[in-house]
C-alpha positions as CSV (number, residue, x, y, z in Angstrom):
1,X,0.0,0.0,0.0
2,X,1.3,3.4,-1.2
3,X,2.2,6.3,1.6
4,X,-0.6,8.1,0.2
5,X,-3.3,5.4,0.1
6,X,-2.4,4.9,4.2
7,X,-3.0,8.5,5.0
8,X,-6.5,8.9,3.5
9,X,-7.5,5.4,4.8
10,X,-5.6,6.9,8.3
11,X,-7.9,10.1,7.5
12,X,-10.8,8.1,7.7
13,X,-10.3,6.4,10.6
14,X,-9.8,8.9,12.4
15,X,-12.9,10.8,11.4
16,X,-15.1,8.2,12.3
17,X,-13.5,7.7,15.8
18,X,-14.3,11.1,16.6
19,X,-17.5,10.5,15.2
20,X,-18.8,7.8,16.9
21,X,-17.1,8.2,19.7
22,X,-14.5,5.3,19.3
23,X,-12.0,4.2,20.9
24,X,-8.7,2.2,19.6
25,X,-6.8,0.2,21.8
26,X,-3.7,-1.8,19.9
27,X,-1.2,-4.7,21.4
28,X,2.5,-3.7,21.2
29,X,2.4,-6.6,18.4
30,X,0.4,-4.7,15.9
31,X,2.0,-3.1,12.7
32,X,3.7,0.3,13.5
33,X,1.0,2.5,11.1
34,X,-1.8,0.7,14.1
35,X,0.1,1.5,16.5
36,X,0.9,5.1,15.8
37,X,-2.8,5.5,14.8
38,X,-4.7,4.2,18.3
39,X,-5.2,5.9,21.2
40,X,-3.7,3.6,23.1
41,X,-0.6,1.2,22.7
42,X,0.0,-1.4,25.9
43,X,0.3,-4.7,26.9
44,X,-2.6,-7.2,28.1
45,X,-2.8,-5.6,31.7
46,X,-2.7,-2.1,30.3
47,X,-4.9,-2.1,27.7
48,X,-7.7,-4.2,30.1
49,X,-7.0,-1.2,32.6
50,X,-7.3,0.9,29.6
51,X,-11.0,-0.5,28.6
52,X,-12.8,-0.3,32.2
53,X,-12.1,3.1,32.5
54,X,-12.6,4.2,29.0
55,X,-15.9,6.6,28.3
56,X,-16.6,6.0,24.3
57,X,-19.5,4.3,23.5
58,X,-17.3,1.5,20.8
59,X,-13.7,-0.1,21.7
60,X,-11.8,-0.8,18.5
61,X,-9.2,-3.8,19.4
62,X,-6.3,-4.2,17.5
63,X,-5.1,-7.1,18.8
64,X,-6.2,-10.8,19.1
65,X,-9.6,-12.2,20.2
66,X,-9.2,-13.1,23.9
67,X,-8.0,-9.8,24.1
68,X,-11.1,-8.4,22.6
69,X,-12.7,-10.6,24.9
70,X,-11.9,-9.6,27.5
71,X,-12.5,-6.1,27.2
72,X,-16.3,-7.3,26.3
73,X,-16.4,-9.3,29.6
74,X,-15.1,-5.8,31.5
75,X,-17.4,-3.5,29.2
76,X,-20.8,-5.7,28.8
77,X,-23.1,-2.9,27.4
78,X,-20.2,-1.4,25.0
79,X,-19.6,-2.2,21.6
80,X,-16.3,-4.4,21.0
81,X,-15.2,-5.0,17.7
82,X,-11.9,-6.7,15.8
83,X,-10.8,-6.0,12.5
84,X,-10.0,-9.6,11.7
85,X,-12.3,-12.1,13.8
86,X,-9.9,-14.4,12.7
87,X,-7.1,-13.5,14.4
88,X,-6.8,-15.4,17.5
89,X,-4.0,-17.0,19.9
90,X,-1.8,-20.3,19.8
91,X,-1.2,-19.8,23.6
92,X,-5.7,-19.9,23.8
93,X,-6.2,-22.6,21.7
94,X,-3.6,-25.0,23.2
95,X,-6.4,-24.9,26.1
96,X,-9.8,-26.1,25.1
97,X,-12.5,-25.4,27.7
98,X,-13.3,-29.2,27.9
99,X,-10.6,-30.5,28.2
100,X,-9.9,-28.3,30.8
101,X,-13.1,-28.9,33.1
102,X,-11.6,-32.7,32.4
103,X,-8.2,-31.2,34.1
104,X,-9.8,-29.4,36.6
105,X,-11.5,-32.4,38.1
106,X,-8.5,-34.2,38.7
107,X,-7.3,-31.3,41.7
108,X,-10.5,-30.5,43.3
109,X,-8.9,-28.7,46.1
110,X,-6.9,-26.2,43.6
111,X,-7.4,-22.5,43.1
112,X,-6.9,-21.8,39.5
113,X,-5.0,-18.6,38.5
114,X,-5.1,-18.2,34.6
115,X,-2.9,-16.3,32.4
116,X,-5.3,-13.7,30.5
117,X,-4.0,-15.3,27.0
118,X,-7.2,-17.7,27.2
119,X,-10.9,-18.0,25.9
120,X,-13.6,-16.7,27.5
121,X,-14.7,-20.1,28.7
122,X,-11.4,-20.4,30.3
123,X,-11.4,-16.7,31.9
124,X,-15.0,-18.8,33.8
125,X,-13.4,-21.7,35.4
126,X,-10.8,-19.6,37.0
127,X,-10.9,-18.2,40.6
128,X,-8.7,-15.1,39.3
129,X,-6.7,-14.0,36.0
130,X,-3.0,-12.6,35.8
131,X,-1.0,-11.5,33.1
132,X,2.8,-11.6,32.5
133,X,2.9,-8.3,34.0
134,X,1.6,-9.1,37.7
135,X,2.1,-13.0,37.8
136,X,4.1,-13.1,40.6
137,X,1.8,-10.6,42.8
138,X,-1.7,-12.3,41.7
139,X,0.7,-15.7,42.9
140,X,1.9,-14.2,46.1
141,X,-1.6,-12.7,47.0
142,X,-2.5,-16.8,47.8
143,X,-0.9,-18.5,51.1
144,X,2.0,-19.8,50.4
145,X,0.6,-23.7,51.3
146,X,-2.3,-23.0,48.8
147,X,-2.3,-25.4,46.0
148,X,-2.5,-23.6,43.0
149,X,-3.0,-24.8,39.1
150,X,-1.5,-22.3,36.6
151,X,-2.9,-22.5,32.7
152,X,-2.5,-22.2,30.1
153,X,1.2,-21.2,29.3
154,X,4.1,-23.7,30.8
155,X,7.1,-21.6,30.4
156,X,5.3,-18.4,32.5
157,X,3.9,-21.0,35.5
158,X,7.4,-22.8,35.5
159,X,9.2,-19.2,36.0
160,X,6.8,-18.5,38.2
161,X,7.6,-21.7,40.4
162,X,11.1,-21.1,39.9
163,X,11.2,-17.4,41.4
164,X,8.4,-17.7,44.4
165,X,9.4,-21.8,45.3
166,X,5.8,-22.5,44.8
167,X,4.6,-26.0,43.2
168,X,1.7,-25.6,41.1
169,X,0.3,-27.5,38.9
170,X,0.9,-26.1,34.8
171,X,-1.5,-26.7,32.4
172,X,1.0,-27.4,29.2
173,X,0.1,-25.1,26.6
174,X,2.5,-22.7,24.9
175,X,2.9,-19.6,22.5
176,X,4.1,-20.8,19.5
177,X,6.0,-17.5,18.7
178,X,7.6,-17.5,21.8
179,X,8.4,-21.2,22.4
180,X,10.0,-21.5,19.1
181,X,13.3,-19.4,19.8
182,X,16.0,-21.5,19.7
183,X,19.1,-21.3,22.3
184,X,21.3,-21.9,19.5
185,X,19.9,-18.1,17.4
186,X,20.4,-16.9,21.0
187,X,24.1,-18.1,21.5
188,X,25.0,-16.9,18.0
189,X,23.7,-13.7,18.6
190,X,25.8,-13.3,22.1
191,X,28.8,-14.2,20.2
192,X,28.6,-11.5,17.1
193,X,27.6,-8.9,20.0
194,X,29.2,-9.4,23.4
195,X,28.2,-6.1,24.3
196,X,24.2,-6.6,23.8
197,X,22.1,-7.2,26.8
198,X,19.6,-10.1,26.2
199,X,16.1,-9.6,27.4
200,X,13.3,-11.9,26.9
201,X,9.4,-12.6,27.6
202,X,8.5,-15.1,30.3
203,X,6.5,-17.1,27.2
204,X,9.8,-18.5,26.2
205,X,11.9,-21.7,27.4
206,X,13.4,-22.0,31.2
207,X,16.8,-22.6,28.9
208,X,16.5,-18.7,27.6
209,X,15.1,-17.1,30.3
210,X,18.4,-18.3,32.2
211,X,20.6,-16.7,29.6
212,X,18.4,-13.3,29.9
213,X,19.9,-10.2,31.3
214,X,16.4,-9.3,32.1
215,X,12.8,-11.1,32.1
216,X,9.7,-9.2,31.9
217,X,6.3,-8.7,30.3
218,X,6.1,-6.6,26.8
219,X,5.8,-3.2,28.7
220,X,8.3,-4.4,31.4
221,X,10.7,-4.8,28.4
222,X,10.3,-2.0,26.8
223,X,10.8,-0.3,30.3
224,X,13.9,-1.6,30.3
225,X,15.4,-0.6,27.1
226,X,14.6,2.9,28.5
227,X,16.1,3.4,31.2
228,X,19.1,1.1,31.1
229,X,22.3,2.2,29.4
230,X,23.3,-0.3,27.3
231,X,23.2,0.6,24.0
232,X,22.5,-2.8,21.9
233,X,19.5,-5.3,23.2
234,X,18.9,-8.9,21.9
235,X,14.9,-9.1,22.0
236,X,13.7,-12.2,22.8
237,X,9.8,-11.5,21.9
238,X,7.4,-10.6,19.0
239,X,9.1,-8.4,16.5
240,X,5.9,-5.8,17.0
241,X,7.4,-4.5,20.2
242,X,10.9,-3.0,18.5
243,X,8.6,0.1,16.8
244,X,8.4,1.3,20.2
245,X,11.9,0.5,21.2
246,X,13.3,2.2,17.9
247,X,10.5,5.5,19.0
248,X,11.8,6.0,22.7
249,X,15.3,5.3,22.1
250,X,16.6,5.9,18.7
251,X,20.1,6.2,19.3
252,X,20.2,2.4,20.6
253,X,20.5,-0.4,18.6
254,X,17.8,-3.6,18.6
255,X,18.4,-7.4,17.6
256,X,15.5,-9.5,17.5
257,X,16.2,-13.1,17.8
258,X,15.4,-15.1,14.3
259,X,13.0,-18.0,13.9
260,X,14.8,-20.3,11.7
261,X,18.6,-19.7,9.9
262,X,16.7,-18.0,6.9
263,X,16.8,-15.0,9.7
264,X,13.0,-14.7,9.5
265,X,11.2,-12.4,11.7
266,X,9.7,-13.5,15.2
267,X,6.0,-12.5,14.2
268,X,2.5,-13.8,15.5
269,X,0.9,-14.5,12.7
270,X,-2.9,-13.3,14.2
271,X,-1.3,-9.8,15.3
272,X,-0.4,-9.1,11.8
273,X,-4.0,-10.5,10.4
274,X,-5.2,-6.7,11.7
275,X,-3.9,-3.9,8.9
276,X,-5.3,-0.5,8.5
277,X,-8.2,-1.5,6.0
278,X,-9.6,-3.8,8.0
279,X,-9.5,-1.0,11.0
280,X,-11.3,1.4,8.4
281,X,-14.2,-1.2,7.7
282,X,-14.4,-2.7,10.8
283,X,-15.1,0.8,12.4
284,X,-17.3,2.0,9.4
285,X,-19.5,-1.0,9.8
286,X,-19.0,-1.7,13.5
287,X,-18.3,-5.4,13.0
288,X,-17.2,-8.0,13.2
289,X,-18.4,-7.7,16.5
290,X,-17.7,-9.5,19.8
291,X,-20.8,-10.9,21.5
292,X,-21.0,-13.3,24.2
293,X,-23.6,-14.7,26.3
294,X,-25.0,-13.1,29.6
295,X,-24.0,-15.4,31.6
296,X,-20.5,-15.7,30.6
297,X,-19.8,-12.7,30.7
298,X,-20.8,-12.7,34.2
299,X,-18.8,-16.1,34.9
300,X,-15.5,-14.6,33.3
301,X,-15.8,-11.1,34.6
302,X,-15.2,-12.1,38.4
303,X,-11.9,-13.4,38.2
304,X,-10.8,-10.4,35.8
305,X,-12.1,-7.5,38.7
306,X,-10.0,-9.6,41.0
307,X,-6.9,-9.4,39.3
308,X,-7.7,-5.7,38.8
309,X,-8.1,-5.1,42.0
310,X,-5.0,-7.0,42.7
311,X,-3.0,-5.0,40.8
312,X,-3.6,-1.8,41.9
């Protein structure tokens, strides 16, 4: 798409926000020209604090479905739309509600804290929901002799384990773009630049998160790149995130850590589903639209308030 056909589709979007009182909420994974366009650029925990507080009558979600989910769950009588209905979440889908009751059975006694990367259904069979962001706070609000089961993602509920000594049960699910960086991309990377710090997501293996300099959620990353002085960063995450690494520090440089040895970049295929044409019909048609039943969204909103409340 040419410079010029963005700007008047840009144009247009940003009429019709204004207009009917929209609102545009985007993931850090989203294409730069989304990003720079919404309202409001954060991770899973920002952007749900983000949606209970916002005033306009329609939330825009660039980002993936449990996402848009979830900001239906907190905002029941607002209109939620995606641009691509489509785009949804490896980390979700690698934990099917029935199977999961099936799970559930087996530890009767168990609180269940689950990551906000999960359906709706999911979001309903949990006592409260965390995100990478707050983890180990929503964790340490329980006693430590509480027995706990942690879904969906493996990698976050082991580091979890590993930094409070608790021993909960992990459902095994993973992010696909996450679990597939390879030590080895890692190592090579350390070698050609000594000098780089390594940072990575808590969605990748035990293995790498030992190498890291740093571990943190999305924002907690880009936090980091801020306000530490090293210059060079090898980013273990989604590529999405570097647009706003490159924007608050320009005069550092950013490695993101390959897929395969073709050098291809680390991207969630759903984030990218959402482009700025399907932002400009989605918000001149208001659809597709996120609906979900009453009484879900009553089941799933209690354990989001809690972690909201948590987090303060």
């Amino acid at each position: 798409m040419s410079f010029i056909a963005s700007l008047k589709i840009m144009e247009e979007i940003s009429f019709l926000r204004k207009e009917k009182n929209a609102i545009i909420l985007a993931h850090y994974y989203q294409v730069p020209e989304i990003q720079d366009l919404a309202d409001f650029v954060g991770d899973s925990l920002q952007l749900s604090q983000e949606a209970v507080k916002t005033q306009a009558n329609i939330i825009v979600f660039a980002g993936v479905h449990f996402m848009a989910e979830t900001a239906k769950i907190i905002n029941p009588g607002k209109k939620v739309i995606l641009p691509d209905l489509n785009a949804g979440c490896s980390l979700a889908d690698s934990c099917s509600p029935g199977e999961f009751k099936k799970f559930l059975q087996q530890y009767p006694d168990h609180v269940v804290i689950s990551y906000i990367n999960c359906s709706a259904e999911i979001k309903a069979l949990s006592d409260v929901i965390c995100t990478s962001s707050n983890a180990v706070k929503i964790v340490e609000s329980f006693k430590k002799d509480e027995k706990i089961i942690f879904a969906p993602d493996r990698n976050l509920g082991n580091y979890i384990n590993s930094l409070t000594g608790r021993n909960m049960v992990i459902w095994q699910g993973f992010c696909e773009v996450h679990d597939v960086i390879r030590t080895e991309a890692i190592i090579n990377l350390k070698a050609k630049n000594p000098e780089a710090k390594l940072i990575a997501h808590p969605e990748c293996k035990a293995v790498i998160l030992e190498l890291a300099d740093y571990v943190g959620s999305t924002s907690g990353l880009l936090e980091f790149t801020k306000k530490d002085p090293a210059k060079k960063f090898i980013v273990a995450t989604e590529t999405g995130i570097l647009h706003q690494m490159k924007k608050y520090s320009p005069e550092k440089e950013f490695l993101i850590v390959p897929t395969d040895d073709t050098c291809s970049c680390n991207d969630c295929p759903y984030m990218k589903m959402n482009t700025l044409p399907k932002l400009l019909n989605c918000l001149k048609y208001e659809k597709p639209e996120i609906t979900l039943s009453s009484e879900l969204l009553e089941q799933a909103k209690a354990p989001i308030l809690r972690m909201l409340e948590l987090s303060k």
